[in-house]
Z-matrix of the N, CA and C atoms (Angstrom, degrees):
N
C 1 1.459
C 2 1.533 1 108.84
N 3 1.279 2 110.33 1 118.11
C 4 1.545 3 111.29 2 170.91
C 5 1.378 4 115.46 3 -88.23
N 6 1.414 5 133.51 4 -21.06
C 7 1.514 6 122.24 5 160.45
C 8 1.775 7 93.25 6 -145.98
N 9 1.376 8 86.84 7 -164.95
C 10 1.862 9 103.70 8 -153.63
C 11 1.348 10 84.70 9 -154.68
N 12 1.553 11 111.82 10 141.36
C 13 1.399 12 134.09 11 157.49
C 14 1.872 13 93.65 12 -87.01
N 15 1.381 14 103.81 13 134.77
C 16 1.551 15 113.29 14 -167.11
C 17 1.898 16 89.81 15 -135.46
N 18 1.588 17 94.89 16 110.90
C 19 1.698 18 98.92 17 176.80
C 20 1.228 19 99.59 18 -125.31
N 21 2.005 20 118.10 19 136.10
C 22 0.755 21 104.58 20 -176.27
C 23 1.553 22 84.49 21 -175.58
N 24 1.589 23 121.50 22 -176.42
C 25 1.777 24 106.91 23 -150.51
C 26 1.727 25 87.30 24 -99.48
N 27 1.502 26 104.98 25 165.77
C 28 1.077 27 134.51 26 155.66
C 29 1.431 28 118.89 27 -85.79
N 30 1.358 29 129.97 28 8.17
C 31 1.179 30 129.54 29 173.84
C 32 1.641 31 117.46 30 -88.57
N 33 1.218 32 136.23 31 165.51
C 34 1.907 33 130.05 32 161.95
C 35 1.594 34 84.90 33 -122.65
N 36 1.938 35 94.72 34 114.73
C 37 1.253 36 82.06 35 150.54
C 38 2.020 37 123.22 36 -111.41
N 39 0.894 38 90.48 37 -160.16
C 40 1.551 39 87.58 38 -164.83
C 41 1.297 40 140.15 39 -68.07
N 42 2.058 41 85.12 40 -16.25
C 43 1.432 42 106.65 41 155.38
C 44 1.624 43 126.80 42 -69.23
N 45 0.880 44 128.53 43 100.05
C 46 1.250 45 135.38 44 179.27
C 47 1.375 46 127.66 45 -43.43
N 48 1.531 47 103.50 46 -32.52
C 49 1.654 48 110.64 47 179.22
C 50 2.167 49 98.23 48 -62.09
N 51 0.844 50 133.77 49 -39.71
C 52 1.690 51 133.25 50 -158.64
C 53 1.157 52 93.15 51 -93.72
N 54 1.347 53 133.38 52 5.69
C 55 1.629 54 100.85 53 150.35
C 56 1.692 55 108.21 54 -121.03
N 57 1.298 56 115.88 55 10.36
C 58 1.710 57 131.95 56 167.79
C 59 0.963 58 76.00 57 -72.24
N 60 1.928 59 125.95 58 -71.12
C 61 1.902 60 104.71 59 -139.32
C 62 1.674 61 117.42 60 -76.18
N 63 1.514 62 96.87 61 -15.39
C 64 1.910 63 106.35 62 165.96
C 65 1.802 64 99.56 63 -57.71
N 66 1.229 65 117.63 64 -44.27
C 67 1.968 66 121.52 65 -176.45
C 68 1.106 67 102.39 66 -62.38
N 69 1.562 68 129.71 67 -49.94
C 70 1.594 69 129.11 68 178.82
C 71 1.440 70 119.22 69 -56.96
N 72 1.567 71 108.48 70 -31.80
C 73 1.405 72 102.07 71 -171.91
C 74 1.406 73 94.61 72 -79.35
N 75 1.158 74 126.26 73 -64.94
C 76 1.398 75 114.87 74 -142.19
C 77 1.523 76 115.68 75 -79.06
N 78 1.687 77 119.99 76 -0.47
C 79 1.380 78 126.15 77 144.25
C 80 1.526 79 117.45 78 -67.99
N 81 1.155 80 118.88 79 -28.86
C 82 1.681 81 117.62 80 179.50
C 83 1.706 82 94.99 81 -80.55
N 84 0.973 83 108.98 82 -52.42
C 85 1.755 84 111.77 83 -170.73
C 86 1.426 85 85.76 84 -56.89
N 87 1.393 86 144.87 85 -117.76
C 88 1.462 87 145.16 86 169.96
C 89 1.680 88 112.05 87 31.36
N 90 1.591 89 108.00 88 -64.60
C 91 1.675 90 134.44 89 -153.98
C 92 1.808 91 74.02 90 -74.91
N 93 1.323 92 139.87 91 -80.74
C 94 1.366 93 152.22 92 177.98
C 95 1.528 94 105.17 93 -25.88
N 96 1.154 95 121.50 94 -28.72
C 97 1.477 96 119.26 95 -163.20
C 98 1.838 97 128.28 96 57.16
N 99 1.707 98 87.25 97 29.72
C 100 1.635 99 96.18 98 171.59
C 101 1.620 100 88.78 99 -108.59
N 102 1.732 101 90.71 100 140.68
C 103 1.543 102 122.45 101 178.55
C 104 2.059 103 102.80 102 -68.04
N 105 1.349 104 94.52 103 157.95
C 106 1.439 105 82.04 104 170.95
C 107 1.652 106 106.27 105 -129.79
N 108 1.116 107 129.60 106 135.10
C 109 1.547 108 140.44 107 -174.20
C 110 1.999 109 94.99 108 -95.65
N 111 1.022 110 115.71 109 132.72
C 112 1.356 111 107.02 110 164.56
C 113 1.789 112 110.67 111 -172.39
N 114 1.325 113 111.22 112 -166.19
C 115 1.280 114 111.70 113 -154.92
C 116 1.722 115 127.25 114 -77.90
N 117 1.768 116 92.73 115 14.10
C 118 1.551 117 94.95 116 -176.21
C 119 1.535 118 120.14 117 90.83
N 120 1.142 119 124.95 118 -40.97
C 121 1.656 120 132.72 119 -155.31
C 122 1.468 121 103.45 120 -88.79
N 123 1.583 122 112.57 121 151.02
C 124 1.398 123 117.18 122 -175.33
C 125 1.652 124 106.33 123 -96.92
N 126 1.930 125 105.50 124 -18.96
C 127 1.167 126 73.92 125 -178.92
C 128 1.870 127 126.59 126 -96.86
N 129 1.478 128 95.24 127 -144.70
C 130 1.680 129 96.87 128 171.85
C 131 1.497 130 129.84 129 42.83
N 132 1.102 131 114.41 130 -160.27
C 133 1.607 132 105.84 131 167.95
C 134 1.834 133 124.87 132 -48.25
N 135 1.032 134 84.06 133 -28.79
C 136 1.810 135 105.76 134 -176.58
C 137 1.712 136 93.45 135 -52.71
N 138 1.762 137 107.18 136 -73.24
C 139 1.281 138 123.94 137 -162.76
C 140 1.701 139 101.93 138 -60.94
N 141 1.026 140 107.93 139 -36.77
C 142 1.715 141 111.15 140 -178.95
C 143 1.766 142 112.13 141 -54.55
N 144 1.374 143 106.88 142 -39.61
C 145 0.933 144 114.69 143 -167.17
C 146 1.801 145 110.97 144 -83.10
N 147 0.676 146 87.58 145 -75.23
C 148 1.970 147 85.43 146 172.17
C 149 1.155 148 110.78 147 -42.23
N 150 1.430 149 125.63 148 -47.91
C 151 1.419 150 117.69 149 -171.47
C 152 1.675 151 113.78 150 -70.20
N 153 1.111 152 97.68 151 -15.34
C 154 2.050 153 93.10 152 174.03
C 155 1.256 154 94.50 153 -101.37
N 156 1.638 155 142.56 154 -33.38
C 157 1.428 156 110.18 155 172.15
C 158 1.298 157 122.41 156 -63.21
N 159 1.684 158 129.77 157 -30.65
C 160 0.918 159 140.52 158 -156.62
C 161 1.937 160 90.16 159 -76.41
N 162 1.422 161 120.60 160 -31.86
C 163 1.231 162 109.46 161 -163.88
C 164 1.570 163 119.17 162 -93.18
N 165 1.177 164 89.68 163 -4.19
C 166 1.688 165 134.22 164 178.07
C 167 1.655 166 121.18 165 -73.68
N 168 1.593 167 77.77 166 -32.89
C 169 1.942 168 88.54 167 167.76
C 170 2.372 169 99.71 168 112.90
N 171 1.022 170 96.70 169 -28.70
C 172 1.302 171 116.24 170 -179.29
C 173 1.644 172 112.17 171 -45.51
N 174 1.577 173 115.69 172 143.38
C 175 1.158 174 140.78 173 178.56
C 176 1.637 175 102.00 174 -60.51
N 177 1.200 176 146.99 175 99.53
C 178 1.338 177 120.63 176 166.41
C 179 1.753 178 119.37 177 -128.52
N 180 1.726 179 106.44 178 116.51
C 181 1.467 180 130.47 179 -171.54
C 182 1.429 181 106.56 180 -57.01
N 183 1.198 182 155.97 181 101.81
C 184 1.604 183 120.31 182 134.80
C 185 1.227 184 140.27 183 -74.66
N 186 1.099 185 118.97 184 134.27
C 187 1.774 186 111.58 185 158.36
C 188 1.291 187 120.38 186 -121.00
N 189 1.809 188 108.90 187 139.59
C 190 1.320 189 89.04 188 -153.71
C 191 1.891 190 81.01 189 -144.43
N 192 1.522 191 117.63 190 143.05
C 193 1.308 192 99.54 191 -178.42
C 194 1.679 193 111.22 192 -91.53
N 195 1.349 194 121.31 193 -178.59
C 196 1.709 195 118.45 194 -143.38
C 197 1.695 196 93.65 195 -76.43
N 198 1.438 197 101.27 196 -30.12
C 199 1.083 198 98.72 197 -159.32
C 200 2.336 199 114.75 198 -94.71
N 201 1.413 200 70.22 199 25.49
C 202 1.121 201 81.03 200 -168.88
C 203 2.045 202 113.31 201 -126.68
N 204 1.202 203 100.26 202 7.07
C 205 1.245 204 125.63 203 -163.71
C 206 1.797 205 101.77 204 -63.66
N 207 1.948 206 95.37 205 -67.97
C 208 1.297 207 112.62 206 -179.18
C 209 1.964 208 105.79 207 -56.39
N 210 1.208 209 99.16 208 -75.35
C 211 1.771 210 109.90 209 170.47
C 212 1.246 211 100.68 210 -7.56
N 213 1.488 212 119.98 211 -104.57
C 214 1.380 213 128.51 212 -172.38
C 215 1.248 214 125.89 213 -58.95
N 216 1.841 215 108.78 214 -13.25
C 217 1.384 216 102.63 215 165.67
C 218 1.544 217 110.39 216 82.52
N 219 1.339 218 117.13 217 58.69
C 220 1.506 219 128.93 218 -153.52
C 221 1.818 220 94.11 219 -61.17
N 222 1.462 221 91.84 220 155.91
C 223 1.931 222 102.75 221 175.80
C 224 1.486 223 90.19 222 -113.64
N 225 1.641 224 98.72 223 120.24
C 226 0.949 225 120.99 224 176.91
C 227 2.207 226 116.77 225 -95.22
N 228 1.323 227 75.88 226 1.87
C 229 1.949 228 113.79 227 -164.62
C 230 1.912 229 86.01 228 -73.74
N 231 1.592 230 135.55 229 -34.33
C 232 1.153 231 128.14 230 -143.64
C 233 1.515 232 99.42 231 -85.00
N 234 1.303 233 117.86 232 160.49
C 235 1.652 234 133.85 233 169.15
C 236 1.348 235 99.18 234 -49.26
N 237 1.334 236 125.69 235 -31.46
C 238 2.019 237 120.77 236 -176.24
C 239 1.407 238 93.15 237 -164.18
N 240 1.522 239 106.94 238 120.10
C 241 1.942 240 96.96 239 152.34
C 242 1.356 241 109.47 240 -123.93
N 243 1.319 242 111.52 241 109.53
C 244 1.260 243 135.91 242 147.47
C 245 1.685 244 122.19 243 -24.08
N 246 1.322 245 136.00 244 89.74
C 247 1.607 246 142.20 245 164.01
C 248 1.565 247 97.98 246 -63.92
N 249 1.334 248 113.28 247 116.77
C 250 1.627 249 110.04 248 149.29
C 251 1.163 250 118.87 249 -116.24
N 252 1.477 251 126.44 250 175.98
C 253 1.102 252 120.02 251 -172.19
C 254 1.855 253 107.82 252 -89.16
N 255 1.137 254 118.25 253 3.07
C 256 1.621 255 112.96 254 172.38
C 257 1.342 256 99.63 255 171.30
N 258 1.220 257 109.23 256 -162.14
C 259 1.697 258 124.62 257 -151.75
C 260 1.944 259 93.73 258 -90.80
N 261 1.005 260 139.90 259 -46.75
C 262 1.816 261 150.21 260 -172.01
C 263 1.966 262 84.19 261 -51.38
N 264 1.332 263 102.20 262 -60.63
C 265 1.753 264 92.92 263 -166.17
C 266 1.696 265 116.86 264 -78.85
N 267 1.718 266 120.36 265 -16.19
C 268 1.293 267 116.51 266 145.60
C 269 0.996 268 127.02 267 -49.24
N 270 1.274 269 133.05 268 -52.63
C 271 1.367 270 130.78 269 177.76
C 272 1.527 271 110.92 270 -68.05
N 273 0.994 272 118.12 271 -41.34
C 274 1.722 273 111.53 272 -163.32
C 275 1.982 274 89.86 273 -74.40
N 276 1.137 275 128.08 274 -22.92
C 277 1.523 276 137.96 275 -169.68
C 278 1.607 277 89.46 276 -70.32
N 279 1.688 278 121.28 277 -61.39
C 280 1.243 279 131.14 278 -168.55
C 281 1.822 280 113.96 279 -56.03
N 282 1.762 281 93.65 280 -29.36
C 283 1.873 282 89.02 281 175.87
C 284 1.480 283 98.56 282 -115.12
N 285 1.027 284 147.19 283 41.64
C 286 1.404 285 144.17 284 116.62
C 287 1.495 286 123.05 285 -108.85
N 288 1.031 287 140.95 286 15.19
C 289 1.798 288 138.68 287 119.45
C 290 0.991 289 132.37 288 -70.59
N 291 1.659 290 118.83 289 -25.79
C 292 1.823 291 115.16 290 -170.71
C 293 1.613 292 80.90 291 -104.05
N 294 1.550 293 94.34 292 -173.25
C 295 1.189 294 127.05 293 -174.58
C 296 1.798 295 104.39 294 -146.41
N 297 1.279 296 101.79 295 16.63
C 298 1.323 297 106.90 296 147.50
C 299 1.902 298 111.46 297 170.37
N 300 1.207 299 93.40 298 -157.26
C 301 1.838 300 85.73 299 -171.57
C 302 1.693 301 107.74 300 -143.18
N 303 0.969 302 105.91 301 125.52
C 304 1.894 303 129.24 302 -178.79
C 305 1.129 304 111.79 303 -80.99
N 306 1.257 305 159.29 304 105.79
C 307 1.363 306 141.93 305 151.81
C 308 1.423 307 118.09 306 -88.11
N 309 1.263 308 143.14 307 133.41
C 310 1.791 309 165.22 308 -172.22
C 311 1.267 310 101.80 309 -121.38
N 312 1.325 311 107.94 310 146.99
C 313 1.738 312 103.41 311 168.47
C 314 1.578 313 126.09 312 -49.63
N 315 1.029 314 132.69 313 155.90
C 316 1.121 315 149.93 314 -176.67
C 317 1.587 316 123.32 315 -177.83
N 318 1.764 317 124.62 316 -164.88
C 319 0.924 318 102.63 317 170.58
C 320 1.879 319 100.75 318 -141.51
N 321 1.126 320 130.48 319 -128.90
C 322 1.322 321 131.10 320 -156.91
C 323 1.581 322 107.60 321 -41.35
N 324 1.544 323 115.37 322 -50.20
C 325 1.474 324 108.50 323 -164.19
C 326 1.493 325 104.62 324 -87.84
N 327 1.181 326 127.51 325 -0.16
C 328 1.625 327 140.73 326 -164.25
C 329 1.944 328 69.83 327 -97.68
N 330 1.302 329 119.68 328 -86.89
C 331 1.653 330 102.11 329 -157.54
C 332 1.867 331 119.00 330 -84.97
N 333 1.234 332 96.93 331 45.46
C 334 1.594 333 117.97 332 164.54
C 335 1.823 334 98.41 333 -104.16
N 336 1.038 335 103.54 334 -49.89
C 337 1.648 336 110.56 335 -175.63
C 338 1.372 337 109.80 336 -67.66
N 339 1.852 338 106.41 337 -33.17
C 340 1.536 339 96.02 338 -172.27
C 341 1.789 340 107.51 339 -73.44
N 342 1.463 341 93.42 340 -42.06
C 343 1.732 342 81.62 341 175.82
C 344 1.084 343 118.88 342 -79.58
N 345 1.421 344 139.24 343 -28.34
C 346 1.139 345 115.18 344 166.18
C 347 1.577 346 141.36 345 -55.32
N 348 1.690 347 106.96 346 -16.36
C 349 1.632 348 118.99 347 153.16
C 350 1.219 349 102.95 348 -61.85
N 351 0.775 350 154.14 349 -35.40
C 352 1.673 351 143.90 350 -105.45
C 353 1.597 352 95.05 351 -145.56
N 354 1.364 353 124.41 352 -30.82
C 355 1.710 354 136.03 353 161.24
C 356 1.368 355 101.69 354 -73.73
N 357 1.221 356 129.66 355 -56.29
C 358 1.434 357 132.85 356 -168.39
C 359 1.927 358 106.18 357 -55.87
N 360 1.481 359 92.48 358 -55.78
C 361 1.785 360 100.33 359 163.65
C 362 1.520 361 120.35 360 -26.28
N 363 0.981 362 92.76 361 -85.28
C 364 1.934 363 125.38 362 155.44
C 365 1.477 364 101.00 363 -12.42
N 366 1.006 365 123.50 364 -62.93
C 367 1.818 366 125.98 365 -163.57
C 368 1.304 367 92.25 366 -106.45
N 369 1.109 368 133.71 367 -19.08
C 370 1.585 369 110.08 368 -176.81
C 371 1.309 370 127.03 369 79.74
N 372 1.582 371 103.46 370 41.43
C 373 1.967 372 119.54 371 161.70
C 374 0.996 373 102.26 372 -96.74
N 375 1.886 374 135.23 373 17.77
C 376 1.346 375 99.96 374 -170.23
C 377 1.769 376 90.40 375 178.43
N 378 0.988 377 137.41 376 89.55
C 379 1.790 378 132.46 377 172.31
C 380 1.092 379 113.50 378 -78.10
N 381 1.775 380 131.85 379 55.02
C 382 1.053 381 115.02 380 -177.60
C 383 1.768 382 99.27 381 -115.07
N 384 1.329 383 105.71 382 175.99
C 385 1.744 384 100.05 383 -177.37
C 386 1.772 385 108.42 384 -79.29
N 387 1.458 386 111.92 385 147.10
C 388 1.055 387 113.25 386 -172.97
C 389 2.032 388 97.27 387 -101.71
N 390 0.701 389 152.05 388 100.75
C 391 0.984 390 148.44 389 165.23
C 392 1.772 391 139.13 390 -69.00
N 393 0.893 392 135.27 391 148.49
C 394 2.024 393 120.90 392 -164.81
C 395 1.588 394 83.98 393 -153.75
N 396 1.379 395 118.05 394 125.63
C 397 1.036 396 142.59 395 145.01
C 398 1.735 397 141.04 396 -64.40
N 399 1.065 398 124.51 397 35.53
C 400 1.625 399 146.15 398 -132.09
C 401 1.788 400 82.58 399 -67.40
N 402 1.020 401 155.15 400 14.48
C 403 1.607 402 133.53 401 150.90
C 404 1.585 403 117.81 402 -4.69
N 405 1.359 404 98.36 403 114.87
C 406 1.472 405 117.36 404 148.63
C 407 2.170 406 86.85 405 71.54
N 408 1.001 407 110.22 406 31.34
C 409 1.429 408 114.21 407 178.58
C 410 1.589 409 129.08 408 55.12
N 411 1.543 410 98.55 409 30.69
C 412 1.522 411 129.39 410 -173.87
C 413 1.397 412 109.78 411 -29.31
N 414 1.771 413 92.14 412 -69.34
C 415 1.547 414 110.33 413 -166.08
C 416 1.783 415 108.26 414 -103.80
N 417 1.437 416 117.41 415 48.89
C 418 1.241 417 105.96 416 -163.37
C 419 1.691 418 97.73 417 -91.76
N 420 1.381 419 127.14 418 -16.60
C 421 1.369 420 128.85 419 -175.50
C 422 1.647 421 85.04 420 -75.49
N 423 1.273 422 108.59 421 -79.80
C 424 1.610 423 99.21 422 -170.28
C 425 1.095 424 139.16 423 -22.44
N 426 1.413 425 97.73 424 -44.03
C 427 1.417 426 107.58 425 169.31
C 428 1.760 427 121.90 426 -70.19
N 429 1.272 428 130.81 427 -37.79
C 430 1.174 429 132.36 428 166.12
C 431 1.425 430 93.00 429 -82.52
N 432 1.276 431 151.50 430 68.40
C 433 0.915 432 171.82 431 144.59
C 434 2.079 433 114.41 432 -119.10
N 435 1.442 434 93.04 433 -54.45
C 436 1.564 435 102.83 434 -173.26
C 437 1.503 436 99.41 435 -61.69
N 438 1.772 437 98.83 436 -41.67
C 439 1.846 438 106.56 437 -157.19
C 440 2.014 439 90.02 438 -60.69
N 441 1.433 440 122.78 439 -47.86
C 442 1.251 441 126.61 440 -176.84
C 443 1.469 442 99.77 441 -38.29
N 444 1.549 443 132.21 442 -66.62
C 445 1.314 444 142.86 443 -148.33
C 446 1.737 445 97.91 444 -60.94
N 447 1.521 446 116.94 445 -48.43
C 448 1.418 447 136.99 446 173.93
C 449 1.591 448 99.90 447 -48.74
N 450 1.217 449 113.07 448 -73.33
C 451 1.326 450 115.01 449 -165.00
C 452 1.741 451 115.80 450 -68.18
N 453 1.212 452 124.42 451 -10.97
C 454 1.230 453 144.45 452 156.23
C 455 1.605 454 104.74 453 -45.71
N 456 1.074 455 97.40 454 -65.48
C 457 1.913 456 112.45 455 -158.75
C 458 1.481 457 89.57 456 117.49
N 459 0.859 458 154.17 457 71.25
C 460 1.710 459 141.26 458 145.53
C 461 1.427 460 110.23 459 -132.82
N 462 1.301 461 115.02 460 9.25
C 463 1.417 462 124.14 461 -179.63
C 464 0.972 463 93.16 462 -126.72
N 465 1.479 464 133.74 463 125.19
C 466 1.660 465 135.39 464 -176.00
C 467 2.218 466 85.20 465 -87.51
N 468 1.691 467 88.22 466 156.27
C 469 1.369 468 86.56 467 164.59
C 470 1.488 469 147.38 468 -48.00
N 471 1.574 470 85.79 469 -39.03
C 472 1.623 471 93.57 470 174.87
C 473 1.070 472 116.79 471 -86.70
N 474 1.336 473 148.14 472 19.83
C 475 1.263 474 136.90 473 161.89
C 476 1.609 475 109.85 474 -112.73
N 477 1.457 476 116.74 475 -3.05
C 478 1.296 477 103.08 476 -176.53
C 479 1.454 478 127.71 477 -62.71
N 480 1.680 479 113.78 478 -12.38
C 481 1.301 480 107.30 479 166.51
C 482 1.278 481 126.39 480 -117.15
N 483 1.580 482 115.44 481 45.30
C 484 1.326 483 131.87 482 147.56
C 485 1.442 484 118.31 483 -32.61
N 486 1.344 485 109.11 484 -67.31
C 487 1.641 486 92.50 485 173.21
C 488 1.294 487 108.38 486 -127.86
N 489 2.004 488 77.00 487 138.32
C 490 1.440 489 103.40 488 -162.23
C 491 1.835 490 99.34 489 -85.46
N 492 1.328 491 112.97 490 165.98
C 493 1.225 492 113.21 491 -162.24
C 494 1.422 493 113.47 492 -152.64
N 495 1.325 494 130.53 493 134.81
C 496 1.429 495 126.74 494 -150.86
C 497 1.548 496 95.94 495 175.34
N 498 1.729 497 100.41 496 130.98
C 499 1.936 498 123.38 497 174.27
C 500 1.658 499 93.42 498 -51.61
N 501 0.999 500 107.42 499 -58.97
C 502 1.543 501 110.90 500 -149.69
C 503 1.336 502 118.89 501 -92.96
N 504 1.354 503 146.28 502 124.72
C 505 1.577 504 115.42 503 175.01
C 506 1.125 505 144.15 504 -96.74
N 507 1.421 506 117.56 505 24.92
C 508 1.290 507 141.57 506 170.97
C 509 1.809 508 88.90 507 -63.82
N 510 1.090 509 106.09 508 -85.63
C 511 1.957 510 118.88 509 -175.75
C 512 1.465 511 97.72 510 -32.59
N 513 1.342 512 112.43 511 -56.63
C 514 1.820 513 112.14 512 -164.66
C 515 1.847 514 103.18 513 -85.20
N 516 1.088 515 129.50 514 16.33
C 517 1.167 516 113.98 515 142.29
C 518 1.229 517 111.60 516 -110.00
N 519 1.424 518 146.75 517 -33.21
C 520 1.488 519 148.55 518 160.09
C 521 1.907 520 105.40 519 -49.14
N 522 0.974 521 128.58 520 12.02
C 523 1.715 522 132.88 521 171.12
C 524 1.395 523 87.25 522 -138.34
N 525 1.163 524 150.14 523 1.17
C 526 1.397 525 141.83 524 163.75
C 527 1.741 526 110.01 525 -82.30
N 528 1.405 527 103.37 526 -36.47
C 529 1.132 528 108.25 527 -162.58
C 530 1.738 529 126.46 528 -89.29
N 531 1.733 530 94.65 529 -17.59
C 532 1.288 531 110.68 530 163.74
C 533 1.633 532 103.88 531 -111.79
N 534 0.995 533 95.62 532 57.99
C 535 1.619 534 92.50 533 172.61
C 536 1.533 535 112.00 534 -87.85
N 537 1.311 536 120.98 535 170.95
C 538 1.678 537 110.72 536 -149.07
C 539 1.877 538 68.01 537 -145.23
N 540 1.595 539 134.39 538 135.53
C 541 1.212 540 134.54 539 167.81
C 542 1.570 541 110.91 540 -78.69
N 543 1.581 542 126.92 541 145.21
C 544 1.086 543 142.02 542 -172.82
C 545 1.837 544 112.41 543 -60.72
N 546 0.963 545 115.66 544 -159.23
C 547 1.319 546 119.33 545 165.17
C 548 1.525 547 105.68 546 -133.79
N 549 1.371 548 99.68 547 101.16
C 550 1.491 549 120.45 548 -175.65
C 551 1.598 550 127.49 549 -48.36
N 552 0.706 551 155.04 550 149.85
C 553 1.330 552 154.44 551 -161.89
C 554 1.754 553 101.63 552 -81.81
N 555 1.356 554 109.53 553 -46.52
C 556 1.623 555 110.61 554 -157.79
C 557 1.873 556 81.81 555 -78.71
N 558 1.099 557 141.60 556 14.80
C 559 1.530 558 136.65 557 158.36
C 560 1.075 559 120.85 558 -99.67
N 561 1.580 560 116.61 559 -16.86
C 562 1.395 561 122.13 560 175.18
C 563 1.662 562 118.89 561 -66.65
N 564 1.787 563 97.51 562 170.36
C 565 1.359 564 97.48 563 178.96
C 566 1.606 565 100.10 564 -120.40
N 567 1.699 566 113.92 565 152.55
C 568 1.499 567 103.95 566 168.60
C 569 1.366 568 119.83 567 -9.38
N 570 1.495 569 94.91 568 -85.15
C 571 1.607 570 95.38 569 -179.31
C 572 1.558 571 132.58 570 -25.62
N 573 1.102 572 109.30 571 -27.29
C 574 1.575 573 126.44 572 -137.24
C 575 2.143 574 84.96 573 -100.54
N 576 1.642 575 94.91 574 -39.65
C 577 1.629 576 85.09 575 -178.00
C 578 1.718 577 119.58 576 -83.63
């Protein structure tokens, strides 16, 4: 993987460890020589993160939509920031630059992006690895959340391990990188759904 779509919040919260592990990634991502694609913003986890890859030596993308410039307070600090006109052409920007997708804690617009990688997977706009960073047991509801959706029947088998998921990200980018693509829905047959 030469870069990574990296979603993750624009908020600081008060815990201190989630905007360290936004500093860890994007010096390891940097140190790795994978680029990072992400949401433009200087602050919060967002800002944590670019600003240590960027100091790190690292490639770092933003996209940020227009109206979102002032709001989040666009980083003008990145190797390229991308102005779009709204959130539909961020995302489609985020899965045609990376070559795969990171998720970090965050909150509403951090897991709009995660499923929307992770739907796109699903149907087959996009075979790239979806990746989840579960630190400090972030996403552990969500995740027994997904296993619910699976065990329901609303998760066909083959997509249940769309996103891959791992404490640490040494492991969850080494399973990113041999990732093997699903069998997409828009390939299926009646039967098959």
């Amino acid at each position: 993987m030469k870069r990574v779509a990296v979603f993750c919040g624009s908020a600081t919260p008060a815990d201190t460890r989630y905007v360290e592990l936004a500093r860890v990634v994007g010096r390891d991502l940097a140190r790795r020589g994978i680029g990072i694609v992400y949401g433009g913003g200087r602050l919060g986890l967002m800002g944590a993160l670019a600003y240590a890859a960027l100091e790190a030596g690292g490639e770092v993308i933003g996209v940020i939509p227009e109206g979102l410039v002032t709001a989040e307070v666009a980083n003008r600090d990145c190797t390229e920031l991308r102005i779009v006109p709204g959130m539909h052409e961020r995302k489609r920007l985020f899965t045609e630059l990376s070559d795969g997708f990171l998720t970090l804690p965050g909150g509403v617009g951090t897991m709009d992006e995660l499923w929307e990688a992770t739907g796109w997977a699903q149907l087959g706009y996009h075979a790239k690895p979806v990746g989840l960073l579960n630190a400090f047991g972030f996403f552990d509801h969500l995740l027994a959340f997904a296993r619910h959706m699976a065990e329901t029947g609303f998760v066909r088998p083959a997509h249940q391990a769309i996103i891959m998921t791992e404490s640490e990200l040494g492991p969850l980018l080494a399973r990113m990188a041999a990732h093997e693509p699903v069998q997409a829905i828009l390939s299926m047959n009646a039967g098959d759904l």
